[in-house]
C-alpha positions in Angstrom: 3.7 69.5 -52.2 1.8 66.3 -51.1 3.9 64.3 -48.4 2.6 61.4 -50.7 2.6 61.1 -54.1 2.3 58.6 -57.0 6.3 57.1 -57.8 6.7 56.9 -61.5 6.4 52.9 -61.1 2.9 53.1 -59.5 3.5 52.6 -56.2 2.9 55.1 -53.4 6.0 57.3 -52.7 6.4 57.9 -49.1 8.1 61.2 -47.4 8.5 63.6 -45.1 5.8 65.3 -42.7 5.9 68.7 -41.1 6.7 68.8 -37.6 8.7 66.7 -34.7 7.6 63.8 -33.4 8.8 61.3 -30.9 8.0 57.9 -32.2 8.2 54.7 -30.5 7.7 51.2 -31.4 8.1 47.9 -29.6 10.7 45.3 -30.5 12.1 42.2 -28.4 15.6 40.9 -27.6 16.6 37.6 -28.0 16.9 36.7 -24.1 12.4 37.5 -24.2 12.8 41.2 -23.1 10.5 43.7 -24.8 12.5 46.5 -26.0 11.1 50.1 -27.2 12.8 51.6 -29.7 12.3 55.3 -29.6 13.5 57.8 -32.4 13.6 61.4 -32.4 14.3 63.2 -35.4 15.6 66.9 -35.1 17.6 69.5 -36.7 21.5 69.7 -36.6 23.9 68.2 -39.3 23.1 65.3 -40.5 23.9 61.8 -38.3 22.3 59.1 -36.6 23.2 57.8 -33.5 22.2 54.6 -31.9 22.2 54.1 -27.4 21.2 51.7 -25.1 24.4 49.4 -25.8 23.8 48.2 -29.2 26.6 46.0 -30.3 28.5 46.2 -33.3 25.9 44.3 -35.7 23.3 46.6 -34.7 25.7 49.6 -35.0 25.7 48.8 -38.8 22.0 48.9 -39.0 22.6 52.5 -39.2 23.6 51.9 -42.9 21.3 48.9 -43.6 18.3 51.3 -42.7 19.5 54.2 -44.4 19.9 52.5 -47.8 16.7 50.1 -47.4 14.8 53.3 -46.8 16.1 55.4 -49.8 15.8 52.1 -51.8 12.4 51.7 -51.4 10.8 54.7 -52.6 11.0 56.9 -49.1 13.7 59.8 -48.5 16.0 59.5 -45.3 15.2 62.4 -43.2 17.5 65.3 -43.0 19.2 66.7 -39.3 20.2 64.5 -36.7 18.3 61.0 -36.3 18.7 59.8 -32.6 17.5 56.2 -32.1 17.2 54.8 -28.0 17.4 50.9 -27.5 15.4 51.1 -24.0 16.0 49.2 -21.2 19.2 50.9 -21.3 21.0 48.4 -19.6 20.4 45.7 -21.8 22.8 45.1 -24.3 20.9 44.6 -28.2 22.4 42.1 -30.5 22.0 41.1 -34.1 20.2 42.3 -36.7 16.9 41.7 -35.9 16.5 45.6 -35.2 16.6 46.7 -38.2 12.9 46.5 -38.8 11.6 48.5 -35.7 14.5 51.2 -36.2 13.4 51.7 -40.1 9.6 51.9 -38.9 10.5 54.2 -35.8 12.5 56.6 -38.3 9.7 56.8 -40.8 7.0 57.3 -38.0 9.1 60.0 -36.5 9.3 62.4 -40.1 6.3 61.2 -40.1 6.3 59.6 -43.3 3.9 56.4 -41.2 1.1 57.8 -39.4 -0.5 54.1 -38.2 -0.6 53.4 -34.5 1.6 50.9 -33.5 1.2 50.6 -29.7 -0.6 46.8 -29.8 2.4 45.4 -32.6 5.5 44.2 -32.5 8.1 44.4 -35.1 10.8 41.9 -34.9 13.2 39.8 -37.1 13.4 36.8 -35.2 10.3 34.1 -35.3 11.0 32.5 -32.0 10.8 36.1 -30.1 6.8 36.6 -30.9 5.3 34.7 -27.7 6.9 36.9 -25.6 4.3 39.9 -27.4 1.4 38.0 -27.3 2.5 37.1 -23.2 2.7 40.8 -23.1 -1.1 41.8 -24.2 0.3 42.8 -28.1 -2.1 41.4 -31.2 0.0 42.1 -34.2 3.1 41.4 -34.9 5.5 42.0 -38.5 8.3 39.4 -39.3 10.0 38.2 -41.9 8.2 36.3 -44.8 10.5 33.5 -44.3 9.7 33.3 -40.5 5.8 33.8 -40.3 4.2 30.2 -40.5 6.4 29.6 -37.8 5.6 33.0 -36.1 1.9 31.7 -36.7 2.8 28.9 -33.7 1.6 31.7 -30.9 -2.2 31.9 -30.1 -3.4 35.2 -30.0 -1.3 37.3 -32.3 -2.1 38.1 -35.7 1.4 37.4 -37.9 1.7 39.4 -40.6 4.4 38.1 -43.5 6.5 41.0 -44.4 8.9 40.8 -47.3 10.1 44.2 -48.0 10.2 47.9 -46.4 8.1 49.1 -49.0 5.6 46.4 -48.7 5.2 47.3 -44.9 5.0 51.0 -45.5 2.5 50.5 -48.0 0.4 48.6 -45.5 0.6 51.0 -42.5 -0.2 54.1 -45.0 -3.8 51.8 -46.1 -2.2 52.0 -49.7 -1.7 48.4 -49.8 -2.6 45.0 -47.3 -0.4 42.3 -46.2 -2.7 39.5 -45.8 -2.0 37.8 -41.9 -0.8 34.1 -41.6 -3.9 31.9 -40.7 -2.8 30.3 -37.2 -1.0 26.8 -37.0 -2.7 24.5 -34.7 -0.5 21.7 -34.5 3.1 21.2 -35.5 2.5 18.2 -37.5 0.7 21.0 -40.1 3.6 23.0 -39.9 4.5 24.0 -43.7 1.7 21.1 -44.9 4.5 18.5 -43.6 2.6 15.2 -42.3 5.3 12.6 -41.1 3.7 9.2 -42.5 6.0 6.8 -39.9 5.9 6.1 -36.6 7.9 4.4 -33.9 5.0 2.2 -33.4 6.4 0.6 -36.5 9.4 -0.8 -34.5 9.0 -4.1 -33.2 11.2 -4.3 -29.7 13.8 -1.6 -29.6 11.9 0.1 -26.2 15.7 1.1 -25.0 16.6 2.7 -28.4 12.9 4.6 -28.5 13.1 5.5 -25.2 16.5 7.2 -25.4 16.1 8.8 -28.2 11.8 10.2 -26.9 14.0 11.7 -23.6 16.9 13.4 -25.6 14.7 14.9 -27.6 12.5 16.0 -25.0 15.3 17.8 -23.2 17.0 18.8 -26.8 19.8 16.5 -26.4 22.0 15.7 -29.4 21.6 11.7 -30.1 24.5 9.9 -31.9 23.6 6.6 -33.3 25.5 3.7 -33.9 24.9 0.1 -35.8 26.6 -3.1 -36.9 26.5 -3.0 -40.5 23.5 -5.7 -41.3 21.3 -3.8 -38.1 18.8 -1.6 -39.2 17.0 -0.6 -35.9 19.0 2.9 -35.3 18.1 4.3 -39.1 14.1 2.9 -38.4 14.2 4.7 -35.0 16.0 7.9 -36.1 13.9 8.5 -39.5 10.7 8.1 -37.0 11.5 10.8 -34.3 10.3 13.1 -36.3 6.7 11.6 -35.7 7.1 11.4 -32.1 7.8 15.3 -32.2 5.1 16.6 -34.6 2.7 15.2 -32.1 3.3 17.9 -29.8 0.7 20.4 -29.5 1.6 24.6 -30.2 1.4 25.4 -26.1 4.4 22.2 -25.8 6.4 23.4 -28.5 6.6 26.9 -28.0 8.9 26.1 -24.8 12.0 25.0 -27.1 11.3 28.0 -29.8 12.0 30.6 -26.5 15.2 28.8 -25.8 16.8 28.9 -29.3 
């Protein structure tokens, strides 16, 4: 029988290859490391077993993948599933492996056959400028995350919203149209502030306070006498002061969050 065949609801069902393969794709942690994630599938009673010091939230990706995988449309592949988190002496955290490990699985029972070496597949927006600083051009996040993903120059962000979605793509069944690049922060989302502290008449100590703390990502607590309306002004026009920055200035905070 056809490793791929028609699912009763039209779209492309997606299964097991002949074979063994040693797959590998690239991930990142959340410190800016790039991390491969390599899987092996083999025979042996059926398990899957995670290294390289995941914690406990990636531990339970073992289950997240397992049902995402069956639920939609694939089949989880029998024997032993051994998934390595490299460097091993990095400890991974969070969930934002699940991706990578679900992709790495199906690429090992070779159930993906699309080359992967130049993408990264991550769950976390703010972790993408460390691919494109290491050579990568593609990368697959979460739909929620890619306009902001969109930020780093030189990386084509693809918005993914499902496992199925992404299979469908790799496969050439179906195509996940890539975010179009964000020059500027102020067009983040469409958003264009329409107030600026230029508006403030006197004030400079208030305006300058407020332009270093958030340059340094300070928290600002503001205070008034009940008739003054300069801290409100000020604050509700920050905003401006920090749309202005350009993508290359704004990337620095996203790597530190």
């Amino acid at each position: 029988m056809s490793r791929l065949a028609t699912a009763p609801n039209g779209v492309r069902a997606w299964g097991l290859g002949a074979g063994r393969v040693l797959a590998k794709v690239f991930s990142c942690a959340v410190i800016g490391v790039l991390v491969e994630v390599e899987v092996d599938v083999g025979a042996g009673q059926p398990s899957m077993v995670l290294v390289g010091l995941p914690d406990a939230a990636v531990q339970e990706s073992r289950e997240r993948v397992r049902a995402a995988i069956r639920n939609s449309g694939g089949r989880f592949p029998h024997g032993r599933v051994t998934v390595n988190l490299a460097p091993a002496d990095l400890k991974k955290a969070g969930p934002t492996y699940d991706m990578p490990i679900a992709i790495g699985i199906l690429l090992a029972s070779q159930a993906v056959l699309a080359p992967l070496d130049d993408a990264l597949l991550v769950g976390e927006m703010s972790l993408v400028s460390v691919a494109a600083e290491r050579g990568m051009k593609r990368a697959f996040v979460p739909a929620v995350d890619a306009q902001e993903a969109a930020l780093v120059a030189g990386i084509t962000v693809y918005p993914v919203r499902n496992l199925s979605e992404l299979v469908q793509h790799l496969n050439g069944f179906a195509t996940i149209e890539p975010v179009e690049t964000v020059r500027s922060l102020a067009n983040l989302n469409g958003h264009q502030p329409v107030v600026d502290f230029a508006d403030i008449r006197g004030q400079e100590h208030v305006k300058r306070g407020m332009e270093v703390a958030a340059a340094i990502s300070l928290t600002i607590t503001l205070t008034k006498p009940s008739r003054a309306s300069a801290p409100s002004a000020a604050g509700g026009r920050l905003e401006r002061s920090l749309s202005t920055f350009v993508v290359t200035e704004g990337l620095g905070p996203l790597k530190r969050t």
